[in-house]
Every structure is written in structure tokens, then in C-alpha cells.
C-alpha positions as CSV (number, residue, x, y, z in Angstrom):
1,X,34.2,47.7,341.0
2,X,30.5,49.0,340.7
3,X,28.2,47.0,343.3
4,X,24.4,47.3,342.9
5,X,22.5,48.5,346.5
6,X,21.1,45.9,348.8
7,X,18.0,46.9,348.8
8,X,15.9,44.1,350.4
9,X,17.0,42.6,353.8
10,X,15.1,39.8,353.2
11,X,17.7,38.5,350.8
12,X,20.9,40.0,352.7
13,X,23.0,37.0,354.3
14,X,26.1,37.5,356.4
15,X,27.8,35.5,352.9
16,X,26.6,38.7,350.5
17,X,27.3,41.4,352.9
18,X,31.1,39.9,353.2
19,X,31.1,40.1,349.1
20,X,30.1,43.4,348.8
21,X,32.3,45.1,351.3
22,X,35.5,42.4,351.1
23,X,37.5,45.5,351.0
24,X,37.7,49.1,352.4
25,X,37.2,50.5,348.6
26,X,34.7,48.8,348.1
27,X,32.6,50.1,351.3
28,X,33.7,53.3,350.9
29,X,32.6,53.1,346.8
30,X,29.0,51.9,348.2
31,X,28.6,54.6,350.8
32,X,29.8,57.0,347.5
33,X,26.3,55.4,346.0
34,X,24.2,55.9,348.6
35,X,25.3,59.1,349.7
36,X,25.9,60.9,346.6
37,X,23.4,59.4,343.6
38,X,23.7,62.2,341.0
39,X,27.5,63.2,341.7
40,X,29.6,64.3,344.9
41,X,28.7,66.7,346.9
42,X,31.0,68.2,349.4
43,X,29.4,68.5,352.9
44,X,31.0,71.9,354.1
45,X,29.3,74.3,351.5
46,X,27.2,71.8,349.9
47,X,28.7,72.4,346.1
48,X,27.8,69.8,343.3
49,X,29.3,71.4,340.4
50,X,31.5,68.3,339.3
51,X,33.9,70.5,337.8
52,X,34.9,72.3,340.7
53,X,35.2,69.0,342.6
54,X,38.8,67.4,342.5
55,X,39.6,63.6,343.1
56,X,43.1,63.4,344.7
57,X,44.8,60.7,344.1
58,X,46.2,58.5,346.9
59,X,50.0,58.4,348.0
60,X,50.7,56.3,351.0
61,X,54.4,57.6,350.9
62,X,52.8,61.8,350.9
63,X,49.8,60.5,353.7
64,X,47.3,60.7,351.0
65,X,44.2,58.8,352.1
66,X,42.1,56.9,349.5
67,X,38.6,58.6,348.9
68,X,40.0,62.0,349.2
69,X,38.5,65.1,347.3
70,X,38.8,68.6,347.4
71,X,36.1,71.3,346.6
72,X,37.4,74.2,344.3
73,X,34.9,77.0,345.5
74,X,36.8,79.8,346.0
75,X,34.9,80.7,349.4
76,X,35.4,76.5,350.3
77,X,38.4,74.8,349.3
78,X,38.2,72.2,351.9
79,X,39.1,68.5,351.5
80,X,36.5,65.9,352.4
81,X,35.7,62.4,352.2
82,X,32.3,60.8,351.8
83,X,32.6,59.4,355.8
84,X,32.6,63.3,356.8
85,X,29.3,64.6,358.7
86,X,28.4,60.9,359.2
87,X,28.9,58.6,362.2
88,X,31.8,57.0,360.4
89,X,33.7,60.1,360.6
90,X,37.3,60.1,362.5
91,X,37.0,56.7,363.2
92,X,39.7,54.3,362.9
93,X,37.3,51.0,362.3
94,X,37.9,49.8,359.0
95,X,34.9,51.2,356.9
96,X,33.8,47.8,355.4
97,X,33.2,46.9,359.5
98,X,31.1,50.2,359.8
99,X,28.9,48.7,356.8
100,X,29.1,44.7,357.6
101,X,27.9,46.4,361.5
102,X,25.2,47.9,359.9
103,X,23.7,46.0,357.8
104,X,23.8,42.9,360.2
105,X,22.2,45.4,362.9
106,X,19.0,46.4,360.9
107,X,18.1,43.1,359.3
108,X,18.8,41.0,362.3
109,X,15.2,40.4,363.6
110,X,15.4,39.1,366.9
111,X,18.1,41.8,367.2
112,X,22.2,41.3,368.2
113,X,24.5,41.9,370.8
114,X,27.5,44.0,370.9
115,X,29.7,40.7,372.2
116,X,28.4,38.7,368.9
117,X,29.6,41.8,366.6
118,X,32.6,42.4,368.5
119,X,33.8,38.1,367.8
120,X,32.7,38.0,364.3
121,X,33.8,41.3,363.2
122,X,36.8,40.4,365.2
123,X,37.0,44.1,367.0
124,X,39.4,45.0,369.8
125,X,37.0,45.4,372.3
126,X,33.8,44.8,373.5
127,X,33.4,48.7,374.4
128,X,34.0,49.4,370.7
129,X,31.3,47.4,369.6
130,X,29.0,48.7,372.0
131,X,29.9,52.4,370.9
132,X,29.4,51.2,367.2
133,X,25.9,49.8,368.0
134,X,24.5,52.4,370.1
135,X,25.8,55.7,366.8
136,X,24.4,52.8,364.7
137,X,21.0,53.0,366.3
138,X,21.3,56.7,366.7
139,X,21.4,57.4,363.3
140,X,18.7,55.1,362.6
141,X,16.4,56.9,364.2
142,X,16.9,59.8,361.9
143,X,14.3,60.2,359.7
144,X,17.1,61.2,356.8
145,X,17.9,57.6,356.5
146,X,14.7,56.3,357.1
147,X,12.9,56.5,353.2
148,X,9.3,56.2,353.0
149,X,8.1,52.7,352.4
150,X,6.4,51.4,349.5
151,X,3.8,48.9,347.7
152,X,1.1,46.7,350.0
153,X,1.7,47.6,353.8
154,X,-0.2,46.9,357.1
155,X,-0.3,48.8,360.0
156,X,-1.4,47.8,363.2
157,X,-1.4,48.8,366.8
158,X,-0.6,46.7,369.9
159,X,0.0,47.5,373.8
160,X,3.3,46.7,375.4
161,X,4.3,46.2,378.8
162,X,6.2,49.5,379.8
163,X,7.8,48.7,383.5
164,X,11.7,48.0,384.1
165,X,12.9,45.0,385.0
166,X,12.7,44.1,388.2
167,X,16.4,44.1,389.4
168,X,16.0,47.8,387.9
169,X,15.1,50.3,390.6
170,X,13.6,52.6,388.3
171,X,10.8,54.7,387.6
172,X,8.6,53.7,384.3
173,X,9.9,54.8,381.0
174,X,6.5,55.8,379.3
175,X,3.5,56.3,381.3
176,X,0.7,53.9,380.8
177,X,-2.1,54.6,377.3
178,X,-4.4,55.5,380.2
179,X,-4.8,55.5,384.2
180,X,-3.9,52.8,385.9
181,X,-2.5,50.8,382.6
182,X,0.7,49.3,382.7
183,X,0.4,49.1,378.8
184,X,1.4,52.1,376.6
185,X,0.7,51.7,373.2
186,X,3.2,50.6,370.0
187,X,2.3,51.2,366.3
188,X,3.8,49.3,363.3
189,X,4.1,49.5,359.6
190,X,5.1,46.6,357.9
191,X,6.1,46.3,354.2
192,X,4.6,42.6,353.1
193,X,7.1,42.0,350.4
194,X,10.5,43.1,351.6
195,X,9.4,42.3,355.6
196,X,10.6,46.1,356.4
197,X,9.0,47.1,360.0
198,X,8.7,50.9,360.9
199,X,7.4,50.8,364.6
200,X,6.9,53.9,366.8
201,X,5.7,54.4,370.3
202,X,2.5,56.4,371.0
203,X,1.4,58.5,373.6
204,X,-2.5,57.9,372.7
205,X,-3.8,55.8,369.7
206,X,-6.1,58.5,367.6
207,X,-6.9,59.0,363.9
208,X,-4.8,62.2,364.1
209,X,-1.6,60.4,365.4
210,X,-2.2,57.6,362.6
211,X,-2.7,59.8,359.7
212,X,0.5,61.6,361.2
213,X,2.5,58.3,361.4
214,X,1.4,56.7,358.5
215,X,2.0,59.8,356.2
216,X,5.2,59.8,357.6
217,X,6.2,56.7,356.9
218,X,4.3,55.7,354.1
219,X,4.8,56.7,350.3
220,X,1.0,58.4,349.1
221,X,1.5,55.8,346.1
222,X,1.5,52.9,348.5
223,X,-1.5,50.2,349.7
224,X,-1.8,50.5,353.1
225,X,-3.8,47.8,354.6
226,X,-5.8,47.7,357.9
227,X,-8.4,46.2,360.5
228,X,-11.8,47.4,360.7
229,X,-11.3,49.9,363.5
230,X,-12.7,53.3,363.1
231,X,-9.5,54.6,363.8
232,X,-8.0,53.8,360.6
């Protein structure tokens, strides 16, 4: 079964995301998608001749996994899945909770707690949730998964309150945007039509650091729109 990409999180509701990865082929055919768009690859010597790449069929009764492949380089000849190099890899969570986790993780925008995903994705404990949250948001901080964003965007700057909580006895996390500030400063991109947010945490707010954050995170063919400051 061949499932199109969620692409907008706008539209993704807890309903669609159980649809598209009802079963573990299914997830595992999507991250295929995703992961490998113009054919498999195999992630020890990074061969993409299709003809040297071998689909082994499953066989519960030989231990054959579903999703198995082998690459036929002569120097390679290693078996791989498409879960290996990722944070899915050796896990024993059922891949279509890796993706239902994910999904729900980055579009929920008032964020989500580890106890919610651990009743609802009905997990054995609330230790493996947390684990699966925090290589979740890990990963996403890799700029490998993070695409550029496209069409009309703003971007803004705004100033933060820095200091732990109270009950915390800890030292400040990020020093203030100057001396004697409690406030360091927090700069977002925002994509108006699919409500995307790419936010990043400044040291100082300057034209250089803004032209390096924007053309980071920004596509060249997109609108970027902004206030009148003479930073921008």
C-alpha cells in the first residue's frame, strides 16, 4: 500500500496519523519514502545501484525480518534495514509507534508529555516514553531532517526570560543579551501557510547572525517578511 507524505502539520490529526501507520508495514514503507526517494540505499557503503541491492523475503519460521535487504557490493555485503543509522535502530517499539510518537511530537504546539504518549500509545513504561521523546527531539535538532522552509515567511525576534525555576538551585542556562539582563534573546521563522516555526536562540541579535539564520533556514526562492528594523 503506497501512502502519500504528510506534508503539512496543519492538517495532521491523531485520526490520519493512526491511518497511515495502522500497521508496522506500513510505517516502515513510509520511512522507505522519506528516506530513500530515488531507490534504496544501503547505509554501510552508501551503494544505490538497484541491481546490486537484494530484497529478502520474510520467513518467520527461518527468523527473517520483514524490510530486510542485502547489498551485493563485493567489498559490502551487509544486510540492512531502512531503521539502520536512525534512532529507530535496535529498538523493540513497534515502528508505526516510533512514527505515531513523532508526528504527534512535532505538530503538537503547546507541546506533550511523555505520561500522555506513554497512555495513548499504550507503552510499557513511562521511562520508555521519556527515552523515545528526548532521541525524538535529538534528532530534530539535526539540521539533516530539518529542510529549508518555503513560500511567504516572517521572522521576528523576541527576548525570553532565561532563569531556572525557582525550586531549581541552578546557575542560568544562557547568559543575559546584555549586562545585567535577565532576557537573552530568541529568533523565529514562521511559514504563514503551513504554521511551521523554526526558532533558535541567540547569543546577540545582529544583521550577521540574521542573514546566517535566515539563510539557513530559509529556501533563496522564498518571501521572507519583516518589521522595519534596521537589522533585517
Amino acid at each position: 500500500m503506497k501512502n502519500e507524505l504528510l506534508e503539512k502539520p496543519g492538517e495532521v490529526t491523531l485520526d490520519k496519523i493512526n491511518t497511515y501507520f495502522n500497521t508496522d508495514e506500513a510505517a516502515r514503507e513510509y520511512l522507505e519514502r522519506i528516506l530513500w526517494p530515488n531507490g534504496t540505499v544501503c547505509p554501510h557503503c552508501k551503494n544505490n545501484d538497484q541491481k546490486k541491492i537484494w530484497k529478502i523475503k520474510p520467513n518467520p519460521t527461518k527468523k527473517i525480518r520483514a524490510g530486510l535487504y542485502r547489498c551485493a557490493e563485493p567489498k559490502c555485503n551487509k544486510e540492512f534495514t531502512c531503521t539502520v543509522g536512525t534512532i529507530f535502530e535496535d529498538s523493540h517499539i513497534p515502528l508505526r509507534k516510533w512514527l505515531v510518537a513523532w508526528y504527534l511530537i512535532s505538530t503538537a504546539k503547546k507541546g506533550i508529555s511523555a505520561l500522555w504518549i506513554q497512555e495513548n500509545l499504550g507503552l510499557g513504561s513511562y521511562r520508555t516514553a521519556w527515552m523515545m521523546m528526548h532521541k525524538i527531539r535529538h534528532a530534530l535538532k539535526d539540521r539533516a531532517v530539518s529542510e529549508q522552509m518555503k513560500g511567504t515567511l516572517e521572522c521576528d525576534e523576541t527576548y525570553v526570560n532565561a532563569l531556572p525555576r525557582k525550586a531549581e538551585n541552578q546557575e542560568r542556562p544562557v547568559r543575559g543579551f546584555r549586562a545585567g539582563s535577565e532576557k537573552v534573546p530568541v529568533v523565529a521563522l514562521v511559514d504563514r501557510e503551513a504554521g511551521k516555526v523554526r526558532a533558535e536562540v541567540m547569543p546577540t541579535v545582529t544583521q550577521k547572525n540574521l542573514r546566517l539564520f535566515i539563510g539557513i533556514n530559509a529556501d533563496p526562492n522564498s518571501t521572507v517578511n519583516t518589521d522595519q528594523s534596521m537589522l533585517y
